[in-house]
N, C-alpha and C positions, 0 to 999 in steps of 0.2 A: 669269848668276847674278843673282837678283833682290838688290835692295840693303839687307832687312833679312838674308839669308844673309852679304854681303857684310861686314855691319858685326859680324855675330858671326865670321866666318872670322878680320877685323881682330883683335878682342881676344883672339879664342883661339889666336893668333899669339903676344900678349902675354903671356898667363898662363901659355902653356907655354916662354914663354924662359929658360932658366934663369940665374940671377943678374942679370936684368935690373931696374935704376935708377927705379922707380915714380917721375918726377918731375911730374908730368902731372894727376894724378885729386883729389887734395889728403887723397887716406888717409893715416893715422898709421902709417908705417913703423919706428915706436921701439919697443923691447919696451915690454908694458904690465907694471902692479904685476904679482908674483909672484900674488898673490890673485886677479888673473882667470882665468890660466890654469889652475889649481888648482880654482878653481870646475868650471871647465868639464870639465877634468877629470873631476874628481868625478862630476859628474852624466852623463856617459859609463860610466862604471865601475859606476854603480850601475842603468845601462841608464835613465834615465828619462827617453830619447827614446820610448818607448814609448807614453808616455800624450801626449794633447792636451793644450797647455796652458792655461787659464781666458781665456775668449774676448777678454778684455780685457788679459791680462796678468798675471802675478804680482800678489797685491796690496802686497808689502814695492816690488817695481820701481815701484808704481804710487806709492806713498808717497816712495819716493826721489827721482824726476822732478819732484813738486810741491815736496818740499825744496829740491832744484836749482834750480829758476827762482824761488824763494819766492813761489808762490802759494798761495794760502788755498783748500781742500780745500771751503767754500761755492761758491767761485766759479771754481772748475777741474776738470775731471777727466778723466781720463786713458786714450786709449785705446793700446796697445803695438800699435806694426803689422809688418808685415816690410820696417826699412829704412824714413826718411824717405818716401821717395818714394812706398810704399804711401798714407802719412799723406796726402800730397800730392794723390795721384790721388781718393782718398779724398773731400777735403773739397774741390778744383776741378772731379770730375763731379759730384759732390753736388748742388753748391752755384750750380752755372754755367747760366743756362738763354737757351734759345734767343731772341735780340735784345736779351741782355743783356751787356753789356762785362765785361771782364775789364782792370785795369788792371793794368802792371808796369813795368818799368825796362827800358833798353835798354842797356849790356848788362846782362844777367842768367842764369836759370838757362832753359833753353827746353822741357824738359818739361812742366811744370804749364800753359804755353801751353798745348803739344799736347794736355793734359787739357780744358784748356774750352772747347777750342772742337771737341773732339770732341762738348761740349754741345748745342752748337750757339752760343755764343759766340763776339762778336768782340774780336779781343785788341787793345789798345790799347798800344803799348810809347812810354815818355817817355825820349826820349835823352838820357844822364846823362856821356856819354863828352867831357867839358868841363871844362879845368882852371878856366875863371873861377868853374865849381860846386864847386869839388873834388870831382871827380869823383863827385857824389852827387845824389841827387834834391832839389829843392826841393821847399820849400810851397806857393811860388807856382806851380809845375808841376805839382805834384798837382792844387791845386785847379782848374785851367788844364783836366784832363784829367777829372776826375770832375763825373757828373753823374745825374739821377733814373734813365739808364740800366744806370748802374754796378753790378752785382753785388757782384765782388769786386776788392780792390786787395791785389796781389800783393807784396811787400817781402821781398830778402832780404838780412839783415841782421845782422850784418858780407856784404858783400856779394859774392859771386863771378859773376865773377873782378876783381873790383876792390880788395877787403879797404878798403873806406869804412864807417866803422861812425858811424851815427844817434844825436846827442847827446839827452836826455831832453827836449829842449822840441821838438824837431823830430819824437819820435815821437806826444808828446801833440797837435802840430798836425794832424801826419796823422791820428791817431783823430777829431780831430774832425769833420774831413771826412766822415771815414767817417760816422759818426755822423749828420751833417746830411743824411744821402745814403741813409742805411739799408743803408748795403754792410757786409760782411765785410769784417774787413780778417785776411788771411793771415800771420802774421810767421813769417817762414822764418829759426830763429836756428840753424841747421846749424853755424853758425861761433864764436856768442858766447863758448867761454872760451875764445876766444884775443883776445878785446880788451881792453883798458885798460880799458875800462867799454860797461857793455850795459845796455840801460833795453828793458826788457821793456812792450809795446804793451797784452798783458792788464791791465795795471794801470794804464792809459788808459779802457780801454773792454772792460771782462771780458765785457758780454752778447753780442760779436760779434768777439772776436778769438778766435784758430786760430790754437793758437802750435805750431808743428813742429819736434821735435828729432830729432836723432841722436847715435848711436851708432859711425859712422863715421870720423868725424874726430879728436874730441879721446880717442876710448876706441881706435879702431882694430880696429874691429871691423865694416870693411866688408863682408867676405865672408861675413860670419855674420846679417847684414842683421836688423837692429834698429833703429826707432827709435821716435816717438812722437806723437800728435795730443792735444793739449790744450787744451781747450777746455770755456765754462758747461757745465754741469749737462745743461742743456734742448738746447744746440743739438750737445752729445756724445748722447744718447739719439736725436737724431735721424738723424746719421752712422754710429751703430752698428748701427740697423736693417740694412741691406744692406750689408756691407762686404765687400771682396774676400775677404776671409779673416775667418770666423769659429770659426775651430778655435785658434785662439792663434799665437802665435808660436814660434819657435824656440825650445825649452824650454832648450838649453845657453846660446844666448847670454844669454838673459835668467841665467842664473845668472851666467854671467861680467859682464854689464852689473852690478846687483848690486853684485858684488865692486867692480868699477869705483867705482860713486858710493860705497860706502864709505869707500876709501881714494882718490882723486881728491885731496884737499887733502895728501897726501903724497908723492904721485908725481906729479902733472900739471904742478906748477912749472916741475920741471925739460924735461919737453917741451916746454914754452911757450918756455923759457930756449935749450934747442938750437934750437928753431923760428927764433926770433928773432937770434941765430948764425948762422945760415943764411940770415936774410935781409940781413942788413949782406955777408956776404960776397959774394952773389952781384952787391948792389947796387953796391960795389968790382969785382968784374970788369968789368961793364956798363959800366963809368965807365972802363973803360982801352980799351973798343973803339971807334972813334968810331963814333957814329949809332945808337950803342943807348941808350935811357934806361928808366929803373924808373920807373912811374908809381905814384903814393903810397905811398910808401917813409915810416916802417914799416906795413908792413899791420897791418890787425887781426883780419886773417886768415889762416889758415897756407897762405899763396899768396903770388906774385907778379905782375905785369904784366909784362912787357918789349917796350917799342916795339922793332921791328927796322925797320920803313920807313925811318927814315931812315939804315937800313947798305945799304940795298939789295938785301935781301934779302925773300922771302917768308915767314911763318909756315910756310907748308907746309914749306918747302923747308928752310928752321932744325930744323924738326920732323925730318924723314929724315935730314939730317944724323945728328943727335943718334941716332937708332935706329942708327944705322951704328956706331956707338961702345956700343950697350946701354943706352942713358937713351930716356926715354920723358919729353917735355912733350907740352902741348898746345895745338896752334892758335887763333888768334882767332875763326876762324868756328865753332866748337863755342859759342860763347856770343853772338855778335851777326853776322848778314849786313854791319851799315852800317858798323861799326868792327873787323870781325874782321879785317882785312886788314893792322892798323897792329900787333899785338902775339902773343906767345906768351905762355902761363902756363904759374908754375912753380912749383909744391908745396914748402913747407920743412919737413913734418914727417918728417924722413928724413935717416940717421945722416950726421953729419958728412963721415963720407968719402963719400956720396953727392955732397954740395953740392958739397963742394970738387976733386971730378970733373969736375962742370958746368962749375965755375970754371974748371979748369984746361982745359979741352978748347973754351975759348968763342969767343979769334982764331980758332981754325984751323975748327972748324964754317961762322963766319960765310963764310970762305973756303971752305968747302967747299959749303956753301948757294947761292953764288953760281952755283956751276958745275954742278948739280944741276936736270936736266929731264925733264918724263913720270916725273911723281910721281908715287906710289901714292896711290888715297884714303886721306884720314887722316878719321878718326869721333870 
């Protein structure tokens, strides 16, 4: 079986288990406002999958996203893709061209890699996996790594799978760079309302940042795949020319997205508030097994780290574990080759008695991990 069947056979394993523990992908497992689902609803009942939606998006969704990040409707605009990652591929083949670098973080997120250098780009990843950095990128490393043949620099920020989120003076250092260099600079905020504070890079350097959101995480509306590319005026007219999709997006979810950013300051607290619940607890298990530890605890994003090298055990094999019981994490090497070997991630937007499953089921895994050989691929 070749290995992109192999990796869909993997999740369609997943999707069809029933009552299985999504602790793994960093989707919002909480019910959302009454008002999304109703939305969507609605626009089902009154058939209006039927028509294309406006090749850019709703324009109230498109007004509400620039609300959301408060950016000035001069110096932003807005195109709706299907799912971040459209946005993604979107503006890294665009954007990427052949002999020119792509910088990012090591660990980080590894498809927008595989996007530019499908360019014909080469990827430059800065290892970030170091408590004397907290765990985050420097300035001095950026600028260490950018140079006249830098395209674009890649940042994603609150970061996965590290949940490190970039104070305001360290995003305006990195525009500068950008700036000095004539690169793009990317900002992947897939995770921002789940930090304490987020300093948005557009308002560093609007003629050349690419700020990508979703719909995934903090709305929980992964499987209905929404999200957003935002960016000037000029360099949106020019990624809009050829995009993967120019028939619109998913007409239902954009109603329910919508509903979402309407009420968002009503409902989303409390997801933040159980997220964050969920991660002191599991941070308290971890603390009672020896050789496991939580790296940057609290995250500032609805994720977690957990080193297990020093229990002695593998990610992989923590991973199956845990399948063997109906939870689903995921492996360190899903997000870096050099340091995927030290840790597992673990998703906290997911109802309490999910977490506190993990919790309860965590000596006896680690023990069961140990004894655990001729693993199955994990993806």
């Amino acid at each position: 079986m070749r290995g992109f069947d192999l990796r869909n056979r993997h999740f369609d394993g997943l999707v069809n288990t029933p009552g299985l523990m999504w602790l793994g992908q960093n989707t919002n497992h909480l019910s959302p406002h009454p008002a999304v689902t109703e939305a969507m609803i609605a626009s089902i009942r009154a058939e209006g999958y039927h028509a294309y939606a406006p090749p850019a998006g709703l324009e109230e969704l498109r007004e509400l996203i620039l609300q959301d990040l408060g950016l000035d409707p001069a110096q932003a605009s807005v195109l709706v893709t299907d799912g971040a990652v459209e946005a993604l591929y979107t503006a890294c083949r665009d954007l990427s061209v052949p002999g020119g670098t792509f910088v990012t973080t090591d660990p980080g997120w590894k498809w927008p890699m595989a996007f530019a250098k499908a360019s014909g780009a080469s990827v430059v990843e800065i290892p970030i996996y170091k408590p004397e950095n907290g765990y985050k990128l420097t300035v001095d490393q950026l600028a260490a790594a950018v140079d006249e043949r830098t395209r674009i620099i890649y940042l994603v920020d609150p970061n996965n799978p590290l949940g490190t989120c970039h104070t305001a003076e360290e995003i305006a250092a990195f525009t500068d760079i950008a700036r000095r260099h004539g690169a793009y600079f990317v900002h992947d905020c897939t995770y921002r309302h789940f930090a304490d504070a987020h300093s948005l890079a557009a308002h560093c350097y609007p003629e050349r940042t690419i700020t990508i959101y979703s719909f995934s995480k903090w709305l929980g509306l992964a499987g209905m795949r929404l999200g957003a590319l935002v960016a000037h005026p000029e360099v949106l007219e020019r990624l809009a020319m050829a995009p993967p999709n120019n028939l619109g997006s998913n007409i239902v979810s954009q109603r329910g997205a919508i509903a979402g950013l309407r009420h968002r300051e009503a409902w989303f607290p409390q997801v933040n508030q159980c997220q964050r619940r969920n991660q002191a607890e599991i941070v308290r298990a971890a603390a009672s097994v020896p050789g496991l530890e939580v790296v940057n605890y609290p995250s500032q994003a609805n994720l977690l780290v957990m080193e297990c090298v020093g229990a002695g055990v593998t990610p992989e094999a923590l991973c199956q574990a845990y399948r063997e019981e109906g939870i689903m994490i995921r492996q360190g090497t899903y997000h870096t080759a050099t340091f995927g070997h030290r840790f597992v991630k673990i998703s906290t937007t997911v109802p309490p008695a999910w977490a506190d499953r993990f919790c309860e089921l965590l000596p006896s895994r680690v023990e069961r991990a140990r004894q655990l050989k001729d693993l199955p691929a994990l993806f």
